[in-house]
C-alpha positions in Angstrom: -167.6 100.3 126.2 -166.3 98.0 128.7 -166.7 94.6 126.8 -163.0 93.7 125.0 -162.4 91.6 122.3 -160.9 87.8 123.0 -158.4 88.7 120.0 -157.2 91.8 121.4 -156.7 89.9 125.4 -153.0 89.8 125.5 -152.0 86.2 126.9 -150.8 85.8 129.9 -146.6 86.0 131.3 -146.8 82.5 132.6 -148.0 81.0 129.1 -145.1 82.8 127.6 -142.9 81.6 129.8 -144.2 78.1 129.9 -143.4 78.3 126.0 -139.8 79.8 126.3 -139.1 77.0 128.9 -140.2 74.5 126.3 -138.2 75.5 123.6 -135.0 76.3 125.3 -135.0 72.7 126.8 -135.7 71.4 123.4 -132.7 73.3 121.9 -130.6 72.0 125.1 -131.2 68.9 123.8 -130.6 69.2 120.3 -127.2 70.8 121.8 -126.4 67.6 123.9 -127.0 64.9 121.0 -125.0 67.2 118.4 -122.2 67.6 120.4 -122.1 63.7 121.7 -122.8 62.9 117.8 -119.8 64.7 116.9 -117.8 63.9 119.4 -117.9 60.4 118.0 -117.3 61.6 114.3 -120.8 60.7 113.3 -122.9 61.5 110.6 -126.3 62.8 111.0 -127.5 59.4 108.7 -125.0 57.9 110.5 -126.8 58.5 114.2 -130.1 58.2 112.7 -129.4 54.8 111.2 -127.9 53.7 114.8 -131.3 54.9 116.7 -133.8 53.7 114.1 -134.9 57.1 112.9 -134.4 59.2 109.6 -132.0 61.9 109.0 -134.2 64.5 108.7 -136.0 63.6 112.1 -132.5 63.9 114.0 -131.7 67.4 111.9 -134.9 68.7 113.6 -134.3 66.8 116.9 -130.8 68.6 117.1 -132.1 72.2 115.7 -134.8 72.4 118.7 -137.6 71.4 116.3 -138.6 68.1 117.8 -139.6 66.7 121.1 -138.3 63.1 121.7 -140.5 60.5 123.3 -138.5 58.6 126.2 -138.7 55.1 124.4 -136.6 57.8 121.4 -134.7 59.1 124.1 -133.1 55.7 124.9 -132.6 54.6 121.6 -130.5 57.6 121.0 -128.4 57.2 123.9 -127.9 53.3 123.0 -126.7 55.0 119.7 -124.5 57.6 121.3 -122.7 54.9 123.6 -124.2 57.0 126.6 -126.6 56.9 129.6 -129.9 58.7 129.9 -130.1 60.1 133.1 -133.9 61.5 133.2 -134.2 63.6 136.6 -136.2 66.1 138.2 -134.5 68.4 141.2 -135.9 70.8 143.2 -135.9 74.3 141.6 -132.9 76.5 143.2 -134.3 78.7 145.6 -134.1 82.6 145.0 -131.1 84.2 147.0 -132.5 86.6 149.6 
């Protein structure tokens, strides 16, 4: 037999890795907006009331769970008395 099943294909690396990219950046986030929340003795109700979003959203925002949209993106940082600063840089080239 030289047919295989679709189930038992094994997914590529670069989907895996796409994934893994994904989800750190979204717990990168979370990090960032926990630690500026803190930082300015906030409650999670307390932020969430300030942005125009519930308390449970921002508990999965900050865990990794959530993906903001940029409109949410701004609101949070009007709530966290900072700047959003969207960028995209080159990817650092591999030392030879």
């Amino acid at each position: 037999m030289t047919e295989r099943h679709s189930r038992w294909e094994r997914t590529g690396s670069d989907q895996h890795n796409a994934a893994y990219e994904e989800a750190r950046a979204s717990l990168l986030l979370g990090q960032m907006v926990y630690d500026r929340r803190t930082e300015l003795g906030l409650t999670q109700g307390e932020l969430a009331e300030r942005a125009g979003m519930t308390q449970p959203q921002l508990s999965r925002l900050e865990s990794g769970g959530a993906t903001p949209t940029v409109p949410l993106l701004t609101r949070l940082a009007a709530a966290l008395d900072a700047e959003l600063d969207i960028t995209f840089r080159p990817h650092r080239e591999a030392a030879a």
